[in-house]
C-alpha positions in Angstrom: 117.0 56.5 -4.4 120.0 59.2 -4.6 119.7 62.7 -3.7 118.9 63.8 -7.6 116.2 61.2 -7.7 114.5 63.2 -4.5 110.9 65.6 -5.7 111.2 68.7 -5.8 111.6 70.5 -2.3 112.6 67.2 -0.7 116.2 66.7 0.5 118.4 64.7 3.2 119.9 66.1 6.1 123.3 64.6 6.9 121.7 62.4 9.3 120.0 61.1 6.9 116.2 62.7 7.6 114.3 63.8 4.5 113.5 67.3 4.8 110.5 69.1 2.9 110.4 72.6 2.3 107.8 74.8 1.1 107.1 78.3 0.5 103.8 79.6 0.5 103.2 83.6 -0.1 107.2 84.6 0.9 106.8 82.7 4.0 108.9 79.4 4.4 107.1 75.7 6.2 109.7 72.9 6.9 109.5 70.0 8.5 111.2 66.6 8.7 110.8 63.2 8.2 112.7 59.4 9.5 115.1 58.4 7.5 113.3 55.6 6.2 109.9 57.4 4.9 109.0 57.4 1.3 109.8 60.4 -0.5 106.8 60.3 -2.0 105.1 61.5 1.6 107.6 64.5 1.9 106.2 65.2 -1.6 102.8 64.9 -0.7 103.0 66.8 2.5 104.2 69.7 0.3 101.3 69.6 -1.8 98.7 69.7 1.5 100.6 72.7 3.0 100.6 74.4 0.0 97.2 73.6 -1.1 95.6 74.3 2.2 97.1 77.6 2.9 96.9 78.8 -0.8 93.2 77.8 0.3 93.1 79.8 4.0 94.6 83.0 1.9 91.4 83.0 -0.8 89.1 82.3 1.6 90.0 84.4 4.5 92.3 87.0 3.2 94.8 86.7 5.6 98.9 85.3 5.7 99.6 81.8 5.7 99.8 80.9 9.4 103.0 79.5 10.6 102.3 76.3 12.6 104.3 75.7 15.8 107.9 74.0 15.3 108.0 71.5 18.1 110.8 71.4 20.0 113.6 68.7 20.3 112.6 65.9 22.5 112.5 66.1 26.2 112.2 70.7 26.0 110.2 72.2 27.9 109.5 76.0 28.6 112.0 76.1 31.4 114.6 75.3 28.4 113.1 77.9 25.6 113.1 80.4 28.7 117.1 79.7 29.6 117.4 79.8 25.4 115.9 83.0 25.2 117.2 84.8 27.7 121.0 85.2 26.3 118.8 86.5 22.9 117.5 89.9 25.4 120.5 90.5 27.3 121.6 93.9 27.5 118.1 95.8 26.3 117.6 98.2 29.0 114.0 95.8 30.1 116.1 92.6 30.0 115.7 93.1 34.1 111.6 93.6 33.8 111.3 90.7 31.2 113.0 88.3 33.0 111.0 88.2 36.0 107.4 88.5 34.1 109.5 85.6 32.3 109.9 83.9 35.2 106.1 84.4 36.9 104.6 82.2 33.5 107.5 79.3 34.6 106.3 79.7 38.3 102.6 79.4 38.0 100.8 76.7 38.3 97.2 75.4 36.5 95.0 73.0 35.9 94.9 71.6 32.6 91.7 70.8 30.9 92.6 67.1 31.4 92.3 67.6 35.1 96.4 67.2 35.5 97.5 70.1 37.8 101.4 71.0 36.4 103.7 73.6 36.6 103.9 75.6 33.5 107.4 75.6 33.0 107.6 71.9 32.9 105.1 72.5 30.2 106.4 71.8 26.0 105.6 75.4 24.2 103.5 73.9 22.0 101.3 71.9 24.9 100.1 75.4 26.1 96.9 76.3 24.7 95.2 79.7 24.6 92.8 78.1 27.1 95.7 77.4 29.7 96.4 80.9 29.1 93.8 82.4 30.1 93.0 80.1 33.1 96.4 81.3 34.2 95.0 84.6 33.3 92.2 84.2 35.8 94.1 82.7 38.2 96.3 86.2 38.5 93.4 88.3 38.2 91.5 86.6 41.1 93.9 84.7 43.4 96.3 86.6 45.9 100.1 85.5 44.6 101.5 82.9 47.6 103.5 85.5 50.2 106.3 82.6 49.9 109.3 83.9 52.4 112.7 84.2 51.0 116.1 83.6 52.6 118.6 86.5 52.2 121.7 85.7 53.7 123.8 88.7 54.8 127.9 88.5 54.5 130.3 89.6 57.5 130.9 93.1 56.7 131.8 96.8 58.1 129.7 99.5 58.7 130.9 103.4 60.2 134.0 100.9 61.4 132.2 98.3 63.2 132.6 94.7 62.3 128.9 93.2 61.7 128.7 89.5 61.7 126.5 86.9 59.2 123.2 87.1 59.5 120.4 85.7 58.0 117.2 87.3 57.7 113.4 86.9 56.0 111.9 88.6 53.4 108.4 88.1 51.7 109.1 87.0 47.8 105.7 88.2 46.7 103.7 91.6 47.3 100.6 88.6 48.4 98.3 91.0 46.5 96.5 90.5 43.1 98.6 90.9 39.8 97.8 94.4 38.2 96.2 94.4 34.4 98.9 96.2 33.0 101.7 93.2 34.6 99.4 91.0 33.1 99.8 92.4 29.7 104.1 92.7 29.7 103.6 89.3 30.9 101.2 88.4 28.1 103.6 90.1 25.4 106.9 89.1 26.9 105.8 85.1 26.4 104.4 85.9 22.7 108.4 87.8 22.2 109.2 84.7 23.5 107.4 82.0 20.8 108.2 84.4 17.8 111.3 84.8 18.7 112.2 80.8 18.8 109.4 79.9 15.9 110.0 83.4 14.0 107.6 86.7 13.5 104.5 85.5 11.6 104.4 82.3 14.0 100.9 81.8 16.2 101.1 82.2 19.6 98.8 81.1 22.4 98.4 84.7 23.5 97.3 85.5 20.1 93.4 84.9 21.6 94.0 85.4 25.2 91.5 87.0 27.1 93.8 89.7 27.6 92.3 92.0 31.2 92.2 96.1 29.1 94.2 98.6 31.0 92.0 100.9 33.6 91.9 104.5 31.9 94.1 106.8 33.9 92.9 110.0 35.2 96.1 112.4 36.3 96.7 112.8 39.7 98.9 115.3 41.2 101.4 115.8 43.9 101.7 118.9 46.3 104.5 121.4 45.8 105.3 120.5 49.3 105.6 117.2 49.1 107.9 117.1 45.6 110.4 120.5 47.6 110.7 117.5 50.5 111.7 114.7 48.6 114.2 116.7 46.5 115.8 117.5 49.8 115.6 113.5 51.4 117.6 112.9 47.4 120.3 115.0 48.2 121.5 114.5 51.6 121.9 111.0 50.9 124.7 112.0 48.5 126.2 113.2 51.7 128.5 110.4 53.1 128.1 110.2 56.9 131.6 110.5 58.9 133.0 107.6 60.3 133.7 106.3 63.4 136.9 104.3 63.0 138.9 104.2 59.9 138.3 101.8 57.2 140.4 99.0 56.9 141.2 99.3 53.3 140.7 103.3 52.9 141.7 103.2 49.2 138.3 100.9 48.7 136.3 102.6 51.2 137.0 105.8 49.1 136.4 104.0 45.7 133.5 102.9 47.3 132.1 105.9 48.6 132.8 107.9 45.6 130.6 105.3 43.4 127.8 105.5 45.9 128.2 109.2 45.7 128.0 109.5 42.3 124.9 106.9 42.2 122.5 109.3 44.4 123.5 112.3 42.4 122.4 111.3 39.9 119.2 109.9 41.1 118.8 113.3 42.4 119.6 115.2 39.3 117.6 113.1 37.3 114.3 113.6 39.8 115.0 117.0 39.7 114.8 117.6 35.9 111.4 115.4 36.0 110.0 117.1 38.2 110.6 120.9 37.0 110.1 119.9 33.4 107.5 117.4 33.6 108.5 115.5 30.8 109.0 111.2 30.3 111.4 109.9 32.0 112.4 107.9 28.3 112.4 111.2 26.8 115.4 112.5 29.7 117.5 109.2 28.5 117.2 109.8 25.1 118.0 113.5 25.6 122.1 114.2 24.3 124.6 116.9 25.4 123.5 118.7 22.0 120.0 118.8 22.6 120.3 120.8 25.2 121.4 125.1 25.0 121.5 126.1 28.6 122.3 129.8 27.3 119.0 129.9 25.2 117.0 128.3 27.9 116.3 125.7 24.9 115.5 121.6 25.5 114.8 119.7 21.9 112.9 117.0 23.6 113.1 114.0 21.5 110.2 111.8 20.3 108.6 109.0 22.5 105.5 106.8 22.0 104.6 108.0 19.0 104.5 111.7 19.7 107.1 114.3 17.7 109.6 115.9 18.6 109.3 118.9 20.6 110.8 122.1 22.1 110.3 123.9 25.0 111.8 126.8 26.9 113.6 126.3 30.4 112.7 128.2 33.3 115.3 129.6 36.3 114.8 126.1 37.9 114.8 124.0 34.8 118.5 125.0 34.2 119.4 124.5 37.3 118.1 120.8 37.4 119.8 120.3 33.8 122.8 121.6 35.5 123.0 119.9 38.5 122.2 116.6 35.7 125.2 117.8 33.7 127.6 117.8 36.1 126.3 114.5 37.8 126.3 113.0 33.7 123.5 111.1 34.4 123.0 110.6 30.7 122.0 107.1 29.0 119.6 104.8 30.0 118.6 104.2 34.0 116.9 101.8 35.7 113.6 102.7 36.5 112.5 100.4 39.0 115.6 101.4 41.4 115.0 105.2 40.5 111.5 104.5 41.7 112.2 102.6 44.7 114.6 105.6 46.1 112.1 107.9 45.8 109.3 106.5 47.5 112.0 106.0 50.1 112.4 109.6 50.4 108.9 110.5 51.1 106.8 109.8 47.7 103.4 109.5 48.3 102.7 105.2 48.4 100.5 104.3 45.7 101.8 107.1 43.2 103.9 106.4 40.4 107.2 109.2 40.1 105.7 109.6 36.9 102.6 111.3 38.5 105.4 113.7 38.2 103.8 115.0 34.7 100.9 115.2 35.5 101.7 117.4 38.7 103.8 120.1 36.0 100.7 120.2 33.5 97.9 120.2 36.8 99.9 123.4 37.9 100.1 125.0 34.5 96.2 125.2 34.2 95.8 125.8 37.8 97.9 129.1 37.0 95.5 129.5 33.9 97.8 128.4 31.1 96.1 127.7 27.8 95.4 124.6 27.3 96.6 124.3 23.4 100.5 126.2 25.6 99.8 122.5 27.7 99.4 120.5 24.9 103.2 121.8 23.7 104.4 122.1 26.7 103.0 117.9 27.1 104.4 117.0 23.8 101.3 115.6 22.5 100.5 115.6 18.6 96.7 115.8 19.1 94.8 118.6 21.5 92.2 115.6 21.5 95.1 113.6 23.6 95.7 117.0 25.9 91.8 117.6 26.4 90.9 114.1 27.4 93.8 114.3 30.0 93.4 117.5 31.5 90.6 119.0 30.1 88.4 117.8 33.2 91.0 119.8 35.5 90.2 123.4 34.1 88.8 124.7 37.4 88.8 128.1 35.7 86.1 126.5 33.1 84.2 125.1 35.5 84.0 128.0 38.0 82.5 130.0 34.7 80.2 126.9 34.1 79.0 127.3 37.9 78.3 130.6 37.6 76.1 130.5 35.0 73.8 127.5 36.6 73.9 129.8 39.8 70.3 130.0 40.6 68.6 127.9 37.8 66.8 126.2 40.7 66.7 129.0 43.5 63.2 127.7 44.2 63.6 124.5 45.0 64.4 124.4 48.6 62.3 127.6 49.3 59.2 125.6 50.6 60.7 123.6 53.4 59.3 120.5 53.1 61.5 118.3 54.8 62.4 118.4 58.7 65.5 118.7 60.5 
């Protein structure tokens, strides 16, 4: 049979496979047959998909589903992973998603067939929603394996001594239970992962995971004190300490220095600006040279999860952290993690997020009995429903008044002493 002989939607590839194609409601379903199948079953395998999702859109009301596209022989998810990973490089959480990338290929589970495997040595379309969420429950229950890790430290200088190799331990886990909110990057990071390899619309086994819901949040804040002393940790490591010999290559010591220099400023402008503006710390990498008027005492802080654009008017210490930011140019995207990591280091209080940051500026704002529709602007936040569910509990000037007025309701109830010391 020649090529013009083929049904409709049935074609050869140049190894001689018949290919079918269909489309179905916009959305394309191909597959592929040995070379030596009838046509007639290409054509009839056309018919079924089309029928039976023609059928699932009447009944149902819903998009055709796109079925998995097994991979080439002998793939598992350790190959999609190293194929997917050159498609994320260079998005500022290419870092973040490669390691919750990398905790789905280290895990492993019990299949329902009683065969205890690896994930990653797993084919994609071989894991099931219910390995999901037993993997799922094995994070939420099981303490992650304190495995130790090897580092292995070079023969270098330091202050003009000559420090030999070394090796030294480190734990590769924290050994503590993985958070809901990992779980769910994790969980969305391997669905990025089967739609980008099997395309937008296709089914994923996260699709009906027994995803854990994130705890609600109640702000916490952080003592004046404490933010004043961490500010001042930031900036004396910008000071390089003097040496006591001299370098051996002073033209790369100095190179060197002047890029670690440059580093912790502007870790410390970038701190300081959170912390006296209270605003996200995606909203200070978005923020360009011209959304700033330093004269004015003007910031047009840009939009982020959802929320509008917004102004707000800089104090005496908000232009000086924009300054000091300025001339460190810490503008663009940072790392987060690292940003994170050096402030704990300086002092911040373990077990708070820098972003608690925030919470402290808005805490302070109604503690010094700012309105709190003047908070809402101040937060950025499009509904005073989103302000008042934060913050609203934290109106100590409310409650006081609310105190005052139950003073006494039940004066006599501890008159008759009826219980003994």
């Amino acid at each position: 049979m020649t090529t013009n002989d083929l049904p409709r939607g049935v074609s050869r590839d140049p190894d001689g496979r018949l290919r079918a194609r269909v489309t179905v409601a916009g959305t394309p379903f191909v597959t592929r047959f040995p070379a030596e199948t009838d046509p007639q079953t290409a054509a009839a395998w056309i018919e079924t998909t089309r029928r039976d999702h023609l059928t699932r859109r009447a009944e149902y009301g819903a998009a055709p589903i796109v079925p998995h596209r097994p991979p080439a022989h002998g793939k598992t998810l350790d190959a999609d992973v190293a194929r997917y990973l050159p498609q994320i490089a260079g998005r500022p959480s290419t870092k973040a998603d490669t390691s919750h990338l990398r905790a789905w290929l280290a895990v492993e589970v019990t299949l329902p067939t009683g065969r205890h495997v690896r994930l990653g040595e797993l084919r994609r379309t071989e894991i099931s929603t219910e390995v999901i969420n037993r993997v799922i429950a094995q994070w939420r229950t099981h303490p992650s394996a304190r495995g130790v890790r090897r580092v292995r430290v070079a023969a270098h200088h330091r202050n003009g001594h000559a420090l030999p190799a070394y090796e030294r331990t480190a734990p590769a886990t924290s050994g503590s239970v993985v958070a809901s909110r990992t779980i769910r990057h994790r969980c969305r990071v391997l669905a990025d992962l089967y739609h980008a390899l099997d395309g937008k619309r296709a089914i994923t086994p996260v699709d009906d995971a027994k995803i854990p819901k994130l705890p609600k949040d109640h702000p916490i804040g952080v003592d004046v004190s404490i933010v004043l002393a961490v500010a001042r940790k930031l900036a004396q490591a910008t000071v390089s300490t003097p040496r006591v010999r001299a370098p051996h290559d002073p033209d790369r010591y100095a190179a060197r220095e002047a890029a670690r220099r440059r580093d912790r400023l502007q870790t410390y402008a970038r701190y300081v600006v959170l912390v006296t503006t209270g605003q996200r710390p995606c909203q200070v990498m978005r923020t360009r040279p011209e959304d700033l008027d330093l004269d004015q005492g003007v910031w047009l802080v840009r939009s982020a999860k959802l929320e509008p654009a917004h102004t707000i008017s800089l104090t005496a210490d908000m232009r000086q952290a924009w300054q000091a930011f300025i001339d460190a140019e810490a503008w663009g995207h940072y790392d987060t993690t690292t940003h994170g990591n050096r402030v704990h280091a300086a002092g911040w209080p373990a077990g708070l997020r820098p972003y608690n940051a925030r919470h402290a500026v808005m805490i302070d704002a109604l503690a010094a009995g700012v309105d709190l529709g003047d908070v809402q602007g101040l937060a950025g936040h499009t509904s005073p429903l989103t302000t008042r569910r934060f913050y609203g509990p934290l109106l100590v000037g409310r409650q006081r008044e609310v105190s005052q007025k139950l003073e006494g309701r039940l004066k006599e109830l501890f008159a008759p002493r009826l219980v003994k010391k």
